[in-house]
KERO-871792 format. One record per atom (N, C-alpha, C): residue number from 1; residue in one letter; atom name; x, y, z. Coordinates in nm, 3 decimals, m for minus. Example, Ala and Ser with C-alpha at 12.3 -4.5 7.8 and 13.67 -1.06 7.14 Angstrom:
<sites>
+------+--------+-------+---------+---------+---------+
| bavo | vexlum | fivex |      c1 |      c2 |      c3 |
+------+--------+-------+---------+---------+---------+
|    1 |      A |     N |   1.319 |  m0.569 |   0.780 |
|    1 |      A |    CA |   1.230 |  m0.450 |   0.780 |
|    1 |      A |     C |   1.320 |  m0.330 |   0.780 |
|    2 |      S |     N |   1.285 |  m0.225 |   0.708 |
|    2 |      S |    CA |   1.367 |  m0.106 |   0.714 |
|    2 |      S |     C |   1.290 |   0.003 |   0.787 |
+------+--------+-------+---------+---------+---------+
</sites>
This chain:
<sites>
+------+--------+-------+---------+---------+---------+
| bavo | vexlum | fivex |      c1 |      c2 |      c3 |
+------+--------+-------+---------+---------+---------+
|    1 |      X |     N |  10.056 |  11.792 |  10.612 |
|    1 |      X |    CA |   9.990 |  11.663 |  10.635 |
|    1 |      X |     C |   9.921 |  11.666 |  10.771 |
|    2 |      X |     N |   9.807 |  11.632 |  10.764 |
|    2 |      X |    CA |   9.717 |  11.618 |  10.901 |
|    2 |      X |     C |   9.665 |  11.485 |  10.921 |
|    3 |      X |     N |   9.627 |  11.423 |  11.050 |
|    3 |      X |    CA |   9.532 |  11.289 |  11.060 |
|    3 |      X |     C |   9.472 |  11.343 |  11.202 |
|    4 |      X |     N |   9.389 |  11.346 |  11.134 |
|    4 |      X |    CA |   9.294 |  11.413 |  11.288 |
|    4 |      X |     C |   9.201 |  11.279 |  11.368 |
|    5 |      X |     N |   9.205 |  11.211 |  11.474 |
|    5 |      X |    CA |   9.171 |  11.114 |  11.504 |
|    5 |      X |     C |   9.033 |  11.151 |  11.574 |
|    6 |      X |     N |   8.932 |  11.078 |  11.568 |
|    6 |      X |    CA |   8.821 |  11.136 |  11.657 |
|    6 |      X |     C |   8.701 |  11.035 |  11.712 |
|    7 |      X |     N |   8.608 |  11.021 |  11.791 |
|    7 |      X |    CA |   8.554 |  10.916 |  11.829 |
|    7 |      X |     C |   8.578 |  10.855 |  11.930 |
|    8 |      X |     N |   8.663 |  10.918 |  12.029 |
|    8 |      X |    CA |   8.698 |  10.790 |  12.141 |
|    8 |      X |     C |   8.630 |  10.849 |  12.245 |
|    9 |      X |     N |   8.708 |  10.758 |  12.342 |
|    9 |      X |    CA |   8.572 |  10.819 |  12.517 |
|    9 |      X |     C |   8.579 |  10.714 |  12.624 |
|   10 |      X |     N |   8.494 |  10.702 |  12.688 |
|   10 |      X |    CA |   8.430 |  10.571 |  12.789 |
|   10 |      X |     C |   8.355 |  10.509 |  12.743 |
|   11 |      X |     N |   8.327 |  10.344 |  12.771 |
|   11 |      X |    CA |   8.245 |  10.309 |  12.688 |
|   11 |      X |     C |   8.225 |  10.152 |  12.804 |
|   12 |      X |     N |   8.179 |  10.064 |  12.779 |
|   12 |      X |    CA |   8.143 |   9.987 |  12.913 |
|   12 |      X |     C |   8.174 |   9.821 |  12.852 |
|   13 |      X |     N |   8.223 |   9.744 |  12.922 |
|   13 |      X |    CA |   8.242 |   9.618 |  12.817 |
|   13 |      X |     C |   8.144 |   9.563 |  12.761 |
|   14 |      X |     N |   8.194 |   9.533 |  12.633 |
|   14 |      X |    CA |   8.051 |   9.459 |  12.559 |
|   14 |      X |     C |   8.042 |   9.595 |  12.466 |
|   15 |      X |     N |   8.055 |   9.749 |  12.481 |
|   15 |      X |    CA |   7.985 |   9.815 |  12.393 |
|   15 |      X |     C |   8.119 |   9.822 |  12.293 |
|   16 |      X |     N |   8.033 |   9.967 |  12.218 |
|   16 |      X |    CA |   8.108 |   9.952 |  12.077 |
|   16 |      X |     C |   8.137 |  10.119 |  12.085 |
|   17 |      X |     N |   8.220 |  10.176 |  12.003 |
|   17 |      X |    CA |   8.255 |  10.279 |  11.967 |
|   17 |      X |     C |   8.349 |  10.271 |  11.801 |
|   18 |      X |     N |   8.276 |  10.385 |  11.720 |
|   18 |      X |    CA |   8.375 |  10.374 |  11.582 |
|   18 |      X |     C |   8.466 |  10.523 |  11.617 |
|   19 |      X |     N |   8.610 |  10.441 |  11.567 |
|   19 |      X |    CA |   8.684 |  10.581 |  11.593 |
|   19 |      X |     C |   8.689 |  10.611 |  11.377 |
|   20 |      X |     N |   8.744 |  10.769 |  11.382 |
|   20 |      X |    CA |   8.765 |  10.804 |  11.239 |
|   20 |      X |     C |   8.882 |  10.887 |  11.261 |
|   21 |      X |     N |   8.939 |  10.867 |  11.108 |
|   21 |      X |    CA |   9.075 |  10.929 |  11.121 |
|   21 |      X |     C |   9.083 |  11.039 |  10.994 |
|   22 |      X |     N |   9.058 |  11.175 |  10.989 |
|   22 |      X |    CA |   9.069 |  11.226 |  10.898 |
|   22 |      X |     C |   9.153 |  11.297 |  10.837 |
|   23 |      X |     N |   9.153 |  11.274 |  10.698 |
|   23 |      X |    CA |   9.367 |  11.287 |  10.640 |
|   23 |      X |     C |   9.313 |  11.412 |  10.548 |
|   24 |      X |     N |   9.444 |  11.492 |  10.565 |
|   24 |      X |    CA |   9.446 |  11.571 |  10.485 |
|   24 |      X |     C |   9.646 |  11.595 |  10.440 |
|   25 |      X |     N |   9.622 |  11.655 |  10.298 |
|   25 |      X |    CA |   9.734 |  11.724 |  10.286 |
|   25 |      X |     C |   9.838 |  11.577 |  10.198 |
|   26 |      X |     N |   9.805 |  11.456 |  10.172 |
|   26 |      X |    CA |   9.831 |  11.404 |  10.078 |
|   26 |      X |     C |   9.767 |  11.315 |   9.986 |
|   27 |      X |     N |   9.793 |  11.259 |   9.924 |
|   27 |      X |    CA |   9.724 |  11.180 |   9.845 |
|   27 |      X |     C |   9.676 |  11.019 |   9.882 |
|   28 |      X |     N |   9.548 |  11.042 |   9.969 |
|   28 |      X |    CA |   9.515 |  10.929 |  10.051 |
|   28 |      X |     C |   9.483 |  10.819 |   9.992 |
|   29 |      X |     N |   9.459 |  10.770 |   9.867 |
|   29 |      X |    CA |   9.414 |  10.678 |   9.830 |
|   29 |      X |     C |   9.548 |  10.605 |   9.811 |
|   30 |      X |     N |   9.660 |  10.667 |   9.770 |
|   30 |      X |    CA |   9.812 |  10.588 |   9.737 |
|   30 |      X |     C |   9.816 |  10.514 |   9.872 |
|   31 |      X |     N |   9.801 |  10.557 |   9.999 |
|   31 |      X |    CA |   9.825 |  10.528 |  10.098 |
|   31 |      X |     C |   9.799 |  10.378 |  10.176 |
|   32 |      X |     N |   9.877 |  10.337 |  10.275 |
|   32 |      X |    CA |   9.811 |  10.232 |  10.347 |
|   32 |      X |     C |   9.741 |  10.259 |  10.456 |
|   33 |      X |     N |   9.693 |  10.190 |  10.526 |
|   33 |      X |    CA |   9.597 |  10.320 |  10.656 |
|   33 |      X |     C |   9.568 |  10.215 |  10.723 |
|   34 |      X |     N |   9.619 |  10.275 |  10.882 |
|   34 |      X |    CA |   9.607 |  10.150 |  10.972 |
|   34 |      X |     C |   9.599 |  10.191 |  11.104 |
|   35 |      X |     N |   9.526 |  10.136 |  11.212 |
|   35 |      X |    CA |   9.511 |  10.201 |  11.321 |
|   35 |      X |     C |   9.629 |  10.129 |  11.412 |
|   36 |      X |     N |   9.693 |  10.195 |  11.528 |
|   36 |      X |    CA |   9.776 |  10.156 |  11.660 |
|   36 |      X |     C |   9.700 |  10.165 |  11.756 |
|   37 |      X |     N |   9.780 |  10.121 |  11.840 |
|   37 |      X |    CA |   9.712 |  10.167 |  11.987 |
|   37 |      X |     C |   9.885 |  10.131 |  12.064 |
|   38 |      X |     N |   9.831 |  10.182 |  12.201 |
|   38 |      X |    CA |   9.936 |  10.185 |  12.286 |
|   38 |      X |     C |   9.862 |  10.207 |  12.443 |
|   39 |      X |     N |   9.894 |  10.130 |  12.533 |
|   39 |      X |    CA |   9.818 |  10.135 |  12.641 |
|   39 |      X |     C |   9.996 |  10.162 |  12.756 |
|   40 |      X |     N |   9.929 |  10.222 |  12.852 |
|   40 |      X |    CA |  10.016 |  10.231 |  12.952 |
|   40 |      X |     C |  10.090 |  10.128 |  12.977 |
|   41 |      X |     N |  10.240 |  10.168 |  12.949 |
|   41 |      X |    CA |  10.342 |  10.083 |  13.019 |
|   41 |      X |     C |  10.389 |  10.011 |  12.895 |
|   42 |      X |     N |  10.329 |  10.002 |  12.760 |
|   42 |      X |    CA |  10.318 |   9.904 |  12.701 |
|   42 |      X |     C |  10.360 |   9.956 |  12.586 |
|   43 |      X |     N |  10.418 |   9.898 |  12.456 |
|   43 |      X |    CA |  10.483 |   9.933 |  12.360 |
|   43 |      X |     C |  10.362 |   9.941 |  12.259 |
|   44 |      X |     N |  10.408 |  10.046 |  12.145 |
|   44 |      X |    CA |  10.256 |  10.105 |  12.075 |
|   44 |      X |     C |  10.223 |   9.935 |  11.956 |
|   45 |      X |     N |  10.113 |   9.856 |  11.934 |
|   45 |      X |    CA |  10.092 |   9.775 |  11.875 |
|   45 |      X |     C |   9.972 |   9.797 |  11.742 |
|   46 |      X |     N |  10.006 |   9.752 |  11.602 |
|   46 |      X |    CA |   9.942 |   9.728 |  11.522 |
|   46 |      X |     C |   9.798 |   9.647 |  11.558 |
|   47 |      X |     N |   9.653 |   9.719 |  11.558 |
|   47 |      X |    CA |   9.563 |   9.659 |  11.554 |
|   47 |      X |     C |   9.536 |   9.622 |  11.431 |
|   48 |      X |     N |   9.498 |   9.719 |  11.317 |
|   48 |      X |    CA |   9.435 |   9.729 |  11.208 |
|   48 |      X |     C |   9.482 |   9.794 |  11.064 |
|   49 |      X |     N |   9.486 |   9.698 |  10.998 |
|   49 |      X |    CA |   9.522 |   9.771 |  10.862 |
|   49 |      X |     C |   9.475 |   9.788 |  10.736 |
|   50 |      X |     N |   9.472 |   9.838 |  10.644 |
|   50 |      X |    CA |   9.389 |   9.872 |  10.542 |
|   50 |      X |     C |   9.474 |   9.879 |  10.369 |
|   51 |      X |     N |   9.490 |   9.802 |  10.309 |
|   51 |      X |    CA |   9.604 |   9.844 |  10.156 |
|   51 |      X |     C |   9.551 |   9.934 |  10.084 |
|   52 |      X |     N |   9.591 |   9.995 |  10.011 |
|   52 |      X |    CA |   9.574 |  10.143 |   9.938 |
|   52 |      X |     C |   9.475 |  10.044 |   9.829 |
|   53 |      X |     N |   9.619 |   9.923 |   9.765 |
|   53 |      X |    CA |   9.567 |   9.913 |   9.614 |
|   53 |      X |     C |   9.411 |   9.827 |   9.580 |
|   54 |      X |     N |   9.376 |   9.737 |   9.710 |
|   54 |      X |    CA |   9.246 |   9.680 |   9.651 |
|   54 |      X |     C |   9.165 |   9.635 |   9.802 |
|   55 |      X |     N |   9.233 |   9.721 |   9.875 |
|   55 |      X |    CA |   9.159 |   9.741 |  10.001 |
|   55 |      X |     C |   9.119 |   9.640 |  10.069 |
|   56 |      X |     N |   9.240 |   9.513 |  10.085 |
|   56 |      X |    CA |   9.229 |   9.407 |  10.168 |
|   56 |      X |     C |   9.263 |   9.446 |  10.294 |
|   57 |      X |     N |   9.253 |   9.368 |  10.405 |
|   57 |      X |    CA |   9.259 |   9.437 |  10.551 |
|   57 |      X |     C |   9.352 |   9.310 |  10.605 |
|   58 |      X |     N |   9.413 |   9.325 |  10.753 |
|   58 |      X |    CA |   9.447 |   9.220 |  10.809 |
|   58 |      X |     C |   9.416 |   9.306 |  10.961 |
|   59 |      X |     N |   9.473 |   9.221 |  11.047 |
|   59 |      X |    CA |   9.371 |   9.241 |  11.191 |
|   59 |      X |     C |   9.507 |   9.169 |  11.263 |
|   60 |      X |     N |   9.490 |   9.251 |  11.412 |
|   60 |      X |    CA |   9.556 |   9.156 |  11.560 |
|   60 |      X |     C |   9.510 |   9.043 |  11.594 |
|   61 |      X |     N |   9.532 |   8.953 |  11.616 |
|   61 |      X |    CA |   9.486 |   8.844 |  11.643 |
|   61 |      X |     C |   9.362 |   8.862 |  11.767 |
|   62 |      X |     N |   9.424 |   8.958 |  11.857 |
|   62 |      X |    CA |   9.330 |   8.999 |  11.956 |
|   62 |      X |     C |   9.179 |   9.053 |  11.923 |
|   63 |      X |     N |   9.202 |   9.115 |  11.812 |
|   63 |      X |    CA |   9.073 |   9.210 |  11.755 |
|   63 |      X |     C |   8.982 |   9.153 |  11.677 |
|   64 |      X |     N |   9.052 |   8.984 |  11.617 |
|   64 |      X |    CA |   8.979 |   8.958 |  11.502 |
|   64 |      X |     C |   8.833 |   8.953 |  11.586 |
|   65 |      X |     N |   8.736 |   8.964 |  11.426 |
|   65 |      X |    CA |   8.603 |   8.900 |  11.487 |
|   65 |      X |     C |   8.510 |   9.026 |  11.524 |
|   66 |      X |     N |   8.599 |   9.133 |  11.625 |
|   66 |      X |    CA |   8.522 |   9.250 |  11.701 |
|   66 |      X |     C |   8.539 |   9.383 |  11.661 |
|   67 |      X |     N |   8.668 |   9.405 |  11.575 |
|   67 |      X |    CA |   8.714 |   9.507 |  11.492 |
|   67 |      X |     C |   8.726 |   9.525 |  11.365 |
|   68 |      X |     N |   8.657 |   9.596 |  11.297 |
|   68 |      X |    CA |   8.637 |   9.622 |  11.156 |
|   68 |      X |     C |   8.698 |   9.750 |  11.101 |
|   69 |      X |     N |   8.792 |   9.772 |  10.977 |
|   69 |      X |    CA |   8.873 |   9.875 |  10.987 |
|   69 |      X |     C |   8.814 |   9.890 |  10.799 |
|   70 |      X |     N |   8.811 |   9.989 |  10.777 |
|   70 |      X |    CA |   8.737 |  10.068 |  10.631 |
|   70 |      X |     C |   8.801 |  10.205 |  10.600 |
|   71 |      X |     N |   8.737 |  10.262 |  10.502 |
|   71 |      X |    CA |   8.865 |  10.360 |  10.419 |
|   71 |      X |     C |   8.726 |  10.401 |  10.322 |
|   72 |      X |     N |   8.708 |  10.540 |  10.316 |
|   72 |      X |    CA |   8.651 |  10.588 |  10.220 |
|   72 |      X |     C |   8.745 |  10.676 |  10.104 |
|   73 |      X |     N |   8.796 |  10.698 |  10.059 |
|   73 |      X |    CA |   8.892 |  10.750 |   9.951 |
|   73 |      X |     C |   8.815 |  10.895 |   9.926 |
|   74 |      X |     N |   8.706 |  10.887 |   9.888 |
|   74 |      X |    CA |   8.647 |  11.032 |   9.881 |
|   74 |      X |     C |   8.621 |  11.102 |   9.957 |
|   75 |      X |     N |   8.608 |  11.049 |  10.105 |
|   75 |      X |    CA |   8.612 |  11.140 |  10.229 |
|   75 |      X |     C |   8.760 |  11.159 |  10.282 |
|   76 |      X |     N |   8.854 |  11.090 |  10.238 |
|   76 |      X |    CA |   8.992 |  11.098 |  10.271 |
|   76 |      X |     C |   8.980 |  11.029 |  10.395 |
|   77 |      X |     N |   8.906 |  10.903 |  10.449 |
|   77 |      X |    CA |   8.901 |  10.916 |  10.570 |
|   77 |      X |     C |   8.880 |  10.778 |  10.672 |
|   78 |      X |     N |   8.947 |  10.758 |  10.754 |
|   78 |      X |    CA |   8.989 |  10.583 |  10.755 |
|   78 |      X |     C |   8.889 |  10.587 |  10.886 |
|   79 |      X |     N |   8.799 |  10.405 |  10.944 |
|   79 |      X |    CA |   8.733 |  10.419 |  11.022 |
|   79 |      X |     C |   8.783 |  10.315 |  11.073 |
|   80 |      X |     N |   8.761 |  10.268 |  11.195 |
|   80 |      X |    CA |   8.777 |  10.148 |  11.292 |
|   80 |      X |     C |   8.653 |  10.138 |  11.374 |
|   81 |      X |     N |   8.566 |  10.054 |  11.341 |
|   81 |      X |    CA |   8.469 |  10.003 |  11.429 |
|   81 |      X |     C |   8.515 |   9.900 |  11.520 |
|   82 |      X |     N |   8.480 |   9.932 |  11.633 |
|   82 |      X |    CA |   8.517 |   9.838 |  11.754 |
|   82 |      X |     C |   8.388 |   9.765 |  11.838 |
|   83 |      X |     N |   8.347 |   9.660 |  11.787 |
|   83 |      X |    CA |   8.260 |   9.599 |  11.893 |
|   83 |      X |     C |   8.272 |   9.507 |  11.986 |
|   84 |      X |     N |   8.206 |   9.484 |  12.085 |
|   84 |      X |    CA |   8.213 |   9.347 |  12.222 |
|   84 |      X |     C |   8.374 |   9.397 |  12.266 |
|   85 |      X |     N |   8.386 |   9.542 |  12.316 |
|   85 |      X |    CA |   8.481 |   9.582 |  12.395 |
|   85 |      X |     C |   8.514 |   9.547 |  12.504 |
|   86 |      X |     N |   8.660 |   9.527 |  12.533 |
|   86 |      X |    CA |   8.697 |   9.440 |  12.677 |
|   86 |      X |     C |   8.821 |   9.517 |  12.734 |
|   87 |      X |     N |   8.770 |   9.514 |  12.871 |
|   87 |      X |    CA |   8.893 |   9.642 |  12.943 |
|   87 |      X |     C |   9.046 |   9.660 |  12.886 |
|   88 |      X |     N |   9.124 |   9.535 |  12.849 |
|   88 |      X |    CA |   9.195 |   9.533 |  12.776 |
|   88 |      X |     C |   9.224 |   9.604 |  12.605 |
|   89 |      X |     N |   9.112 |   9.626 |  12.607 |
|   89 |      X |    CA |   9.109 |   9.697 |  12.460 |
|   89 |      X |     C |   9.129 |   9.900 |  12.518 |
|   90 |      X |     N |   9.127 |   9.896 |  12.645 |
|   90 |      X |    CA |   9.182 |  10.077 |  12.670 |
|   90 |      X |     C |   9.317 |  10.083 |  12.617 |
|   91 |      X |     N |   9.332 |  10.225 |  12.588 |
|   91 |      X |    CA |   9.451 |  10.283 |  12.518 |
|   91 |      X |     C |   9.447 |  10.369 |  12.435 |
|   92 |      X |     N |   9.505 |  10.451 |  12.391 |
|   92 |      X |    CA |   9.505 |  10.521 |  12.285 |
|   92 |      X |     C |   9.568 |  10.516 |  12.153 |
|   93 |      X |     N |   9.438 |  10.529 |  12.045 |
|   93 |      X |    CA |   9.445 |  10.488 |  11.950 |
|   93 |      X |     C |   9.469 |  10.614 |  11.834 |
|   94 |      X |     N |   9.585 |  10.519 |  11.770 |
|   94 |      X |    CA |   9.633 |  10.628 |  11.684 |
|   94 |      X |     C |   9.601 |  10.581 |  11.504 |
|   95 |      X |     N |   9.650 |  10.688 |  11.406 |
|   95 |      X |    CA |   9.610 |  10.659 |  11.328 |
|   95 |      X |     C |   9.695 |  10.662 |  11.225 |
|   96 |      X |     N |   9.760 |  10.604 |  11.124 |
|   96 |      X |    CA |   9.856 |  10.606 |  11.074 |
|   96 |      X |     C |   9.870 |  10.592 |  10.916 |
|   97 |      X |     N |   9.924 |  10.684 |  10.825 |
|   97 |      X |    CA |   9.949 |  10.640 |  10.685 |
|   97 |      X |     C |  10.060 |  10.616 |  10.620 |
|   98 |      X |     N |  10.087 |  10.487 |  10.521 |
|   98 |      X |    CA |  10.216 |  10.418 |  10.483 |
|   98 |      X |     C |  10.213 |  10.419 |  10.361 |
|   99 |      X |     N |  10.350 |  10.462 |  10.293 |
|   99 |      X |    CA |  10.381 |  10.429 |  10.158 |
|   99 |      X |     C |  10.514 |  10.385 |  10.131 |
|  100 |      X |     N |  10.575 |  10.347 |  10.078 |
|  100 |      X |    CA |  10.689 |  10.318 |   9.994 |
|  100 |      X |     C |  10.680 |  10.356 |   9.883 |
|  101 |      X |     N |  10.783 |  10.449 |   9.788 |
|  101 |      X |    CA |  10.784 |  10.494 |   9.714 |
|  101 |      X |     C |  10.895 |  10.544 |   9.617 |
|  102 |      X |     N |  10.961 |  10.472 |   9.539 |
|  102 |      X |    CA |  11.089 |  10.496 |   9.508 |
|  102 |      X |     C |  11.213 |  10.484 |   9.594 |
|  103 |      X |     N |  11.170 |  10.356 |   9.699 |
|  103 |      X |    CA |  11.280 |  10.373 |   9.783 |
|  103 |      X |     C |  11.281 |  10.435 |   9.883 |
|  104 |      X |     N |  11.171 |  10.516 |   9.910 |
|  104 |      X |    CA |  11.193 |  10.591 |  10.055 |
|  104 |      X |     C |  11.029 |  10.565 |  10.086 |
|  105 |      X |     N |  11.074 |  10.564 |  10.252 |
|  105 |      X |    CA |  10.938 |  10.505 |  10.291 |
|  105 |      X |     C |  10.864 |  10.674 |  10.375 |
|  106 |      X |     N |  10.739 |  10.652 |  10.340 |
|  106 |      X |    CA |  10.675 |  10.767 |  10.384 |
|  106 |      X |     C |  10.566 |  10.778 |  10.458 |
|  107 |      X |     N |  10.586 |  10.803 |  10.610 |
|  107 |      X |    CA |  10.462 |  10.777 |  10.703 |
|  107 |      X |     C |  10.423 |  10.881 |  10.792 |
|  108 |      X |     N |  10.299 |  10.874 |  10.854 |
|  108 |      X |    CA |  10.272 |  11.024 |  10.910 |
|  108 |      X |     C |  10.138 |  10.944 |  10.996 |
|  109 |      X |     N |  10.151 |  11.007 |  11.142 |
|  109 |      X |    CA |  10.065 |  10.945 |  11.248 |
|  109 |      X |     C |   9.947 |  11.071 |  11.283 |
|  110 |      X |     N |   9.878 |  11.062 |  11.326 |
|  110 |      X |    CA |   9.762 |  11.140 |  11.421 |
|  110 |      X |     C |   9.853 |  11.182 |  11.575 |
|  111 |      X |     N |   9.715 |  11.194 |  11.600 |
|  111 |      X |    CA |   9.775 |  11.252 |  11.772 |
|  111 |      X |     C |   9.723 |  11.163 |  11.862 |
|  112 |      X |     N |   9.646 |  11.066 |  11.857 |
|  112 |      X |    CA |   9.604 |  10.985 |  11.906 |
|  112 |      X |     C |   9.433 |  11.050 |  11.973 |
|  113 |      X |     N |   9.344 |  10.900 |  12.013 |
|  113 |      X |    CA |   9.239 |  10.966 |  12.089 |
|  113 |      X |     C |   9.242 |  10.828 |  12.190 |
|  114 |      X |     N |   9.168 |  10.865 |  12.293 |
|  114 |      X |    CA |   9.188 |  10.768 |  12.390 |
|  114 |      X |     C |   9.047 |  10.691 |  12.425 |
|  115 |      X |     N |   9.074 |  10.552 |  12.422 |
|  115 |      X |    CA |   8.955 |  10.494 |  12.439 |
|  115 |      X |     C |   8.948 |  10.409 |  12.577 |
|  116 |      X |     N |   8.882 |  10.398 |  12.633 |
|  116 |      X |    CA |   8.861 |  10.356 |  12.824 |
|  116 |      X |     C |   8.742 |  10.236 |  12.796 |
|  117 |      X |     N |   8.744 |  10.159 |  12.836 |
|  117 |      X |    CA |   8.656 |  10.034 |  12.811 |
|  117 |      X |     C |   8.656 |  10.081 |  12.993 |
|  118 |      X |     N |   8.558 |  10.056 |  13.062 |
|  118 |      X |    CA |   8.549 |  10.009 |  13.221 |
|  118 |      X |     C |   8.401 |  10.037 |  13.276 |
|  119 |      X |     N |   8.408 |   9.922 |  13.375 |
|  119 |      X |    CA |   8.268 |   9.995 |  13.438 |
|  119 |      X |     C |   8.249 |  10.002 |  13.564 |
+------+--------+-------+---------+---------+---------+
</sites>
């Protein structure tokens, strides 16, 4: 199983950056797919999420509005668009897939990429 995270960087408030998360090695469409983040000092938090079965989303309260989170099934490959970025939005963002499945729950993260809002 792989989630290769990619897209992050410096970026200045107000701009935008899309991060992508690319899965390999299970069956991504069963999956739920959702981005984290975790900023210094600070415990890792649910931004964005994505359902396998009809691809409804829910959002941080912080993000609504500026973060858009998508899922292509044939690219295996989950996106997070981030616009009207605010220093508070630095951290590194990880990428994550969820199932439940007969009782046992089955999840597998990225390595994270790091995103810097500042100017």
């Amino acid at each position: 199983v792989q989630l290769v995270e990619s897209g992050g960087g410096l970026v200045q408030p107000g701009g935008s950056l899309r991060l992508s998360c690319a899965a390999s090695g299970f069956t991504f469409s069963r999956y739920t797919m959702s981005w984290w983040r975790q900023a210094p000092g600070k415990e890792r938090e649910l931004v964005a999420l994505i359902i396998s079965v009809d691809g409804s989303t829910n959002y941080a309260d912080s993000v609504k509005g500026r973060f858009t989170i998508s899922r292509d099934n044939a690219k295996t490959t989950v996106y997070l668009q981030m616009n009207s970025l605010k220093p508070e939005d630095t951290a590194v963002y990880y990428c994550k897939a969820g199932r439940n499945y007969l009782g046992r729950s089955y999840n597998y993260w990225g390595q994270g990429t790091q995103v810097t809002v500042s100017s």
